[in-house]
N, C-alpha and C positions, 0 to 999 in steps of 0.2 A: 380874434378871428372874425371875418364879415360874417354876415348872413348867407349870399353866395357862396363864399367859401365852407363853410358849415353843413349846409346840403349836398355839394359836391362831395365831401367827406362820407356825410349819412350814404348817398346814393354807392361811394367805392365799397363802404363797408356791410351794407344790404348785400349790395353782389359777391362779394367774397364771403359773407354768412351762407348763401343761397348755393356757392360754390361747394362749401363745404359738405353742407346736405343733400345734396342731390348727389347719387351713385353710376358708376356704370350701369346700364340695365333699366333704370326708370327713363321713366317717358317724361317728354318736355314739351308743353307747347308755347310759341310767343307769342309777342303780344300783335306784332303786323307782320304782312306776307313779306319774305325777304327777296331780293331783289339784286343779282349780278352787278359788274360796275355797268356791262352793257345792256340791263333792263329785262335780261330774262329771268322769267321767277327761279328761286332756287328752292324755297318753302315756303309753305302757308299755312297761314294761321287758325285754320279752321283744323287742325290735326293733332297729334301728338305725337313727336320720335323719340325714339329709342336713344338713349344717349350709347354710344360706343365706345366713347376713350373721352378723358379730362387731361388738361394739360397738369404739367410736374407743379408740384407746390413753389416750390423757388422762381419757377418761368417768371418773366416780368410783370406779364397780364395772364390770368386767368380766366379759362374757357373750357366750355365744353364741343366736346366733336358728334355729331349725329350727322345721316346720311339720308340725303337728298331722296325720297320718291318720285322727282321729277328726273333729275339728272344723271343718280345714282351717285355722284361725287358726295365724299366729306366735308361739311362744311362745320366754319369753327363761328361758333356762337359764344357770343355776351353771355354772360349770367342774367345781368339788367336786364336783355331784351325776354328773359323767361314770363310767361305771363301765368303760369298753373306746372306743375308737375304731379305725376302720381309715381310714388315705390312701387316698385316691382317686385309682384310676387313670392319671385325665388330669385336668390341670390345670384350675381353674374359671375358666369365660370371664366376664370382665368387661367388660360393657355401657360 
């Protein structure tokens, strides 16, 4: 295996460890402000959201869902792009 391809590996399997760990209900913040296709903020990186839904374990890619403060839309987040999370308190209630 290269060297590039090695760290490509490390970096898929970082994200899916970090996938793992993080719950409904804890907070996430990334690592830079995220950015629409047409340049309007969606989040920023000086915050923490609430994560509210993960994608199914079998899905293809692996994400988590938090909601926008600026826009109020759902948006699906990288795990890579995670830069800090904190657990949450109490546990998150499922409907």
């Amino acid at each position: 295996m290269s060297e590039t391809h090695l760290a490509q590996h490390d970096q898929v399997n970082d994200s899916l460890s970090l996938w793992h760990l993080i719950e409904i209900g804890d907070r996430v913040r990334i690592e830079a402000s995220l950015l629409s296709v047409e340049g309007d903020l969606q989040l920023r990186s000086d915050r923490y959201y609430e994560v509210i839904g993960k994608s199914a374990l079998d899905a293809p890619h692996h994400c988590l869902y938090v909601q926008s403060d600026i826009t109020g839309d759902v948006i699906e987040l990288f795990p890579g792009f995670v830069a800090d999370y904190q657990r949450s308190e109490e546990p998150a209630h499922h409907a």
